[in-house]
N, C-alpha and C positions, 0 to 999 in steps of 0.2 A: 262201358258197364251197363248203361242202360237199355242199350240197344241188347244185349246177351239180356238182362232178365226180363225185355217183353219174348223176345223168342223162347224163353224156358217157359213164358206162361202157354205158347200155344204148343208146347211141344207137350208140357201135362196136358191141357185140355183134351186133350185127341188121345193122350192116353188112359186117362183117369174115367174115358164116357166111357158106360156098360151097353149102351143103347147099340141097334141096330143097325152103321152107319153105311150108305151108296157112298162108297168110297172112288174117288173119281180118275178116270183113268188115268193121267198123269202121275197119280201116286200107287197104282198096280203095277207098275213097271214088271219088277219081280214075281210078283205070283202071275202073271198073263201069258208072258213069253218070256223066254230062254234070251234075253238082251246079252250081246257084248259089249263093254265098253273098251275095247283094243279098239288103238289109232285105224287101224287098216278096216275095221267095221265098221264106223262111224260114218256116219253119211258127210262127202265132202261139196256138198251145197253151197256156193255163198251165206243162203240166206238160211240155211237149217244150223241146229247144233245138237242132235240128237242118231240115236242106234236106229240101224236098218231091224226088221222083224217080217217074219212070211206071214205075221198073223195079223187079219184086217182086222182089226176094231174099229167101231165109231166111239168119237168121243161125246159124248150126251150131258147137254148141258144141268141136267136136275143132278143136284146131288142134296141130299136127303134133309140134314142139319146147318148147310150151309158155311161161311167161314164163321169161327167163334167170335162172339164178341166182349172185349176184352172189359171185365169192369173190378173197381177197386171196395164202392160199398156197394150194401144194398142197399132198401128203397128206403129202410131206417137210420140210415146213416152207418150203419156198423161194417167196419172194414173186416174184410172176409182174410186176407192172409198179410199178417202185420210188416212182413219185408218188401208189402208194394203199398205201402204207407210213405209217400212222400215227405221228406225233411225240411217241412214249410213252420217256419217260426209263425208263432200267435197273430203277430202283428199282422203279418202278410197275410194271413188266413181272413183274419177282419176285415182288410181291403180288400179282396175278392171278394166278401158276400156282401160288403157293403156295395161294391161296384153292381153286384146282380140285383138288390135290392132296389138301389137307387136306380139300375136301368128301369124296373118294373113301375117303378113310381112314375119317372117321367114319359113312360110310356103311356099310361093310362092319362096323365092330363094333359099330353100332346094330342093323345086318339078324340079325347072330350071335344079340345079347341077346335077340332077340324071337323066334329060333328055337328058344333055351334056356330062354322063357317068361320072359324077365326083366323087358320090356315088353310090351305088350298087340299093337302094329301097328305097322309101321313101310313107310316109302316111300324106292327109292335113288332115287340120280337119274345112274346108270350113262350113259354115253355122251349124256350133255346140259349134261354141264358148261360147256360154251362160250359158250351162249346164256345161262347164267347171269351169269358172270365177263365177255365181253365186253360187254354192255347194262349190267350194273352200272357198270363202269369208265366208261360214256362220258353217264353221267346224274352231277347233281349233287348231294349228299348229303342236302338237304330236298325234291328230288322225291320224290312220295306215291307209294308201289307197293302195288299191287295182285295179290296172287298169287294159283294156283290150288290148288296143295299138292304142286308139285314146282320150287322154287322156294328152293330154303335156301341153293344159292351166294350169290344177293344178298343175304341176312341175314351171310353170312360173310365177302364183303368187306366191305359198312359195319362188320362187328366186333363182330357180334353175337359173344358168348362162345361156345367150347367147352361152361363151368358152364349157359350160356342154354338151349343146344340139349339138352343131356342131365336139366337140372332136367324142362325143361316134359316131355321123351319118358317120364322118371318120374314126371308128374305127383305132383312134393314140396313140402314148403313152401317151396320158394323159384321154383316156376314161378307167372312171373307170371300166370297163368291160373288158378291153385291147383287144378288137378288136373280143370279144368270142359272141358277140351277132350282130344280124342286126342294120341296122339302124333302127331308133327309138324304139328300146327294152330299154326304160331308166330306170332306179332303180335309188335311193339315201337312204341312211340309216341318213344322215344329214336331210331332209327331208320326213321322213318316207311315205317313197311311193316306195314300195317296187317292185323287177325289174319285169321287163313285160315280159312274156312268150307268144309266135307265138299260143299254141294250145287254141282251143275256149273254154273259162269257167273254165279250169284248176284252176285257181283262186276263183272261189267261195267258192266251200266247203274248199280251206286251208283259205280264211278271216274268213267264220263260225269259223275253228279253231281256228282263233288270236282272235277274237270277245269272244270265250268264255275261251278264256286265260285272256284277259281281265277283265271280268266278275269274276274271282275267285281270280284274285288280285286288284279288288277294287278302279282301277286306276280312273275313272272319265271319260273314253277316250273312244274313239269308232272306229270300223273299217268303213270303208268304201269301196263297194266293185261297180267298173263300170262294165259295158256288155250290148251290142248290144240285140236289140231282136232278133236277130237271135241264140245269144249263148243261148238265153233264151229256144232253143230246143233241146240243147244238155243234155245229166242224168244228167253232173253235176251240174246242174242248182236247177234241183229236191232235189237232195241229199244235196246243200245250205240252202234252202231254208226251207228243213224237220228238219233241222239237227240245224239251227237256232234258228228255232221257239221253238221243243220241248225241248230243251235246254236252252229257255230265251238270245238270246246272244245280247249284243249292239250293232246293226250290221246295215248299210245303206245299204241296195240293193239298187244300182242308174243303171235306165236302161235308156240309151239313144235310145229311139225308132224312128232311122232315114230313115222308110221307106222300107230299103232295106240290106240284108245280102249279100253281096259281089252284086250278079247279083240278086236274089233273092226275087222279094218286098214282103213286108206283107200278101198279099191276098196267095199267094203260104205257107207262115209261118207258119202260124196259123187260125184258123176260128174266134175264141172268140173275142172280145171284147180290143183288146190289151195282153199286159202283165199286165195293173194293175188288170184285174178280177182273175188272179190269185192270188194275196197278201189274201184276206181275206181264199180264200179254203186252204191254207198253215196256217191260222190261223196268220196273220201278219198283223199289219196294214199298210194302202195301202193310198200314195197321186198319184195325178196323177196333172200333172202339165205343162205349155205351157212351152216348153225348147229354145225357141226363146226369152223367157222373162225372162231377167236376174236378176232382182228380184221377179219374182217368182220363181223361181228357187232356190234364197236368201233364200226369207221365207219357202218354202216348203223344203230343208234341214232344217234348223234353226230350222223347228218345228219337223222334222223326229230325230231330233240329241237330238232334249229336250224327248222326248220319248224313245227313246233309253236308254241317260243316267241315267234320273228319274224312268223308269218303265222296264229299261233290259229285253227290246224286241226290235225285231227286225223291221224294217218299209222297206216298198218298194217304191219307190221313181220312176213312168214312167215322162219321160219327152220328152215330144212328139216335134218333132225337123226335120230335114229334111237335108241329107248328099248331099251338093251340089258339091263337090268335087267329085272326082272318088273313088272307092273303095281304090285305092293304084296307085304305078308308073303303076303294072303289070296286072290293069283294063283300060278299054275304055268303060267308060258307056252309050255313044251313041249306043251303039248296043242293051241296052235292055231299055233304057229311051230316051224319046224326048228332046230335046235341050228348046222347050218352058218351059216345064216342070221345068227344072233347071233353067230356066231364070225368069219363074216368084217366086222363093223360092229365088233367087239372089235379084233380082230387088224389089219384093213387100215386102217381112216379112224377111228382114236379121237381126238376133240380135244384130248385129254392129248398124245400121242405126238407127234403135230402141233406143238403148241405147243414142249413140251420141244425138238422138234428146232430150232425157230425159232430158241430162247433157244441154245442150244449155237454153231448157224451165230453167232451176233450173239455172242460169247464171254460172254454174260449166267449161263451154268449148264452145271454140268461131273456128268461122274459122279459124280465123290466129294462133291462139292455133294447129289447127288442121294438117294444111301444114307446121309448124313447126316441129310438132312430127313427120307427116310421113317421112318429110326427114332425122331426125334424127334418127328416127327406122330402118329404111334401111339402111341408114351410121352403128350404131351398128351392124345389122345384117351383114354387106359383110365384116365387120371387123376382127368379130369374126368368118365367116366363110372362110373368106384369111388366119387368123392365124393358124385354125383347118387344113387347105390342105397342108400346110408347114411345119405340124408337123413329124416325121417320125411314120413307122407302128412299134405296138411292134416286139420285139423279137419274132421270131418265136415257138421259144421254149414255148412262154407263151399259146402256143395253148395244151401241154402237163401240164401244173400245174393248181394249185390250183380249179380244179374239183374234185381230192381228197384230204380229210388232210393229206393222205401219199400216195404216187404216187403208186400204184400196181406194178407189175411185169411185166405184161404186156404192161401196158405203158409204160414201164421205158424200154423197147426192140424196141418198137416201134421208143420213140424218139431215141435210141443210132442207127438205121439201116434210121431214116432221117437225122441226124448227116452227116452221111456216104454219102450218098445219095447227099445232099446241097453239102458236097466238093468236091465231083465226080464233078457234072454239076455246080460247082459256077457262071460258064462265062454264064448261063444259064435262071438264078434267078437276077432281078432286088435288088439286097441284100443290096446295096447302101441306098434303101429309106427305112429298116429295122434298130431299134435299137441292139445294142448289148449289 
């Protein structure tokens, strides 16, 4: 059902424009050449599936309006056509803008502590809230996710803690990582969202792999796999995406397409068309979606995920969005973007502002609702990040284990010559704020 009404939405779109459109050659079939589709015409290629033609065309990659982008409000919250109004009770509406909310909240006094030196690195995730909280909301709580490292809304609806997110950024003894990853590298196996690794795309081709482990045990479940366009240029993107598709795996390629790869913007990335023009040449089917609109974002998982699990294949999901934050602690984006620039992606089309108005129109959230939570979300937040600084750092030693099931030889030399080493200089090492 839902996979038929995002197709009726881009079958209107294309038909409802009066504009002008370079209509691309794959879809002039008909009006170009005189095509057969009788078996004996048909090119018997391995590797084709298309008609022979005398007529040379080039295929050109501009096409004029590009793919549409699918969205459900506008920038005031008002839903534009009432039967792509998702059937999301009150409650649940509430936890999703509280999830965005509260991302935003401990974002800004994570990015603070790291500028006062109190953690080492930190990453917001400013003006992409939506693509978080709406894909979260319309997947099922034991589908496997795969993040890039800008990806903590979905650890915050499933309900990963406040204590969670601010232990691991102080790498203390109660990050379950014990202090072996940066800040915000988060994993949960209670949550399956499995841990975040620094290198770009690394993570695709291994969700293809969970995706089609999946797939052979019959579970009903699906991977989900985030990444930036810009990872989208790295092989392992290719090798995802190949490896997917010919394989059938229930897999969500979700790209957040926020403009810019560290300093990097789009026009330097790629030429084409975005990343959705790639979904169909990988043989996958492809939404492309406004990611400022958190239910669109809703429905356009929701239907990528019913495809997945009914027809075990893989779908690509762009969701065009915009990183108003800085790349990380260790960017300063004024040097390659203008300050208007991010001030009108703040000021005019934030998917906070959006949403809140939705929730207000629907009598779901009022003002005084509103200045309630924020000071409430902030009090949570300084709470649980006072308790995360107070906590002591692991054992040192936790830097030498469980990397292997059994510690090598070589390790196991190395820690006994640090041993040595720590007793030597003890008056040296702050050993005090270290567990034993």
């Amino acid at each position: 059902m839902a996979s038929r009404l995002f197709r009726s939405i881009l079958a209107r779109s294309c038909k409802t424009s009066t504009a002008t459109v370079r209509v691309p050659l794959c879809a002039q079939v008909g009006s170009r050449a005189n095509y057969s589709t009788e078996k004996e015409h048909l090119a018997q290629f391995p590797g084709a599936k298309a008609p022979y033609t005398e007529k040379l065309d080039v295929l050109e990659p501009e096409v004029e309006n590009g793919i549409p982008i699918y969205r459900v409000m506008d920038r005031d919250g008002k839903v534009f056509d009432l039967s792509h109004e998702p059937s999301i009770d009150m409650e649940e509406l509430q936890h999703m803008y509280k999830s965005m909310t509260m991302l935003n909240t401990m974002d800004k006094i994570l990015y603070e502590s790291q500028r006062q030196g109190r953690i080492s690195f930190y990453m917001t995730n400013y003006g992409e809230e939506a693509t978080h909280i709406g894909s979260a909301a319309a997947l099922k709580a034991k589908d496997l996710v795969y993040g890039q490292y800008r990806e903590a809304g979905v650890l915050m609806y499933r309900g990963f803690s406040l204590d969670q997110f601010c232990n691991q950024c102080y790498g203390n003894t109660e990050d379950m990582g014990k202090g072996k990853q940066m800040p915000i590298h988060y994993g949960s196996t209670e949550h399956a969202f499995v841990t975040i690794s620094s290198p770009l795309a690394t993570q695709m081709p291994q969700a293809a792999g969970s995706a089609y482990a999946f797939k052979r045990a019959q579970n009903g479940l699906v991977v989900i796999c985030y990444f930036g366009e810009g990872a989208a240029s790295e092989g392992d993107a290719h090798a995802a995406f190949n490896f997917a598709a010919t394989l059938e795996c229930p897999i969500i390629f979700f790209c957040r397409n926020n403009g810019y790869a560290i300093s990097t913007p789009v026009s330097e990335q790629y030429r084409g068309d975005g990343i959705a023009i790639r979904g169909p040449a990988y043989g996958m089917a492809t939404i492309r979606c406004d990611g400022n609109d958190v239910l669109a974002v809703y429905n356009a998982t929701k239907t990528a995920r019913e495809i997945a699990v009914t027809e075990n294949r893989p779908v690509l999901i762009e969701a065009m969005t915009y990183r108003i934050g800085h790349h990380s602690t260790s960017d300063d984006s004024s040097a390659y973007r203008s300050v208007d620039e991010v001030k009108y992606w703040d000021q005019k089309d934030h998917p906070i502002t959006r949403f809140y108005s939705y929730l207000v129109s629907k009598g779901g959230w009022s003002e005084a609702q509103e200045k309630e939570w924020k000071n409430e979300s902030k009090k949570k937040v300084l709470e649980a990040f006072a308790r995360a600084e107070k906590r002591l750092k692991p054992d040192w030693k936790e830097m030498f284990t469980e990397v292997y099931d059994e510690m090598p030889e070589d390790l196991r030399k190395q820690m006994v010559e640090m041993e040595k080493h720590v007793e030597l200089y003890k008056d040296q090492y702050p050993l005090k704020n270290y567990a034993k």
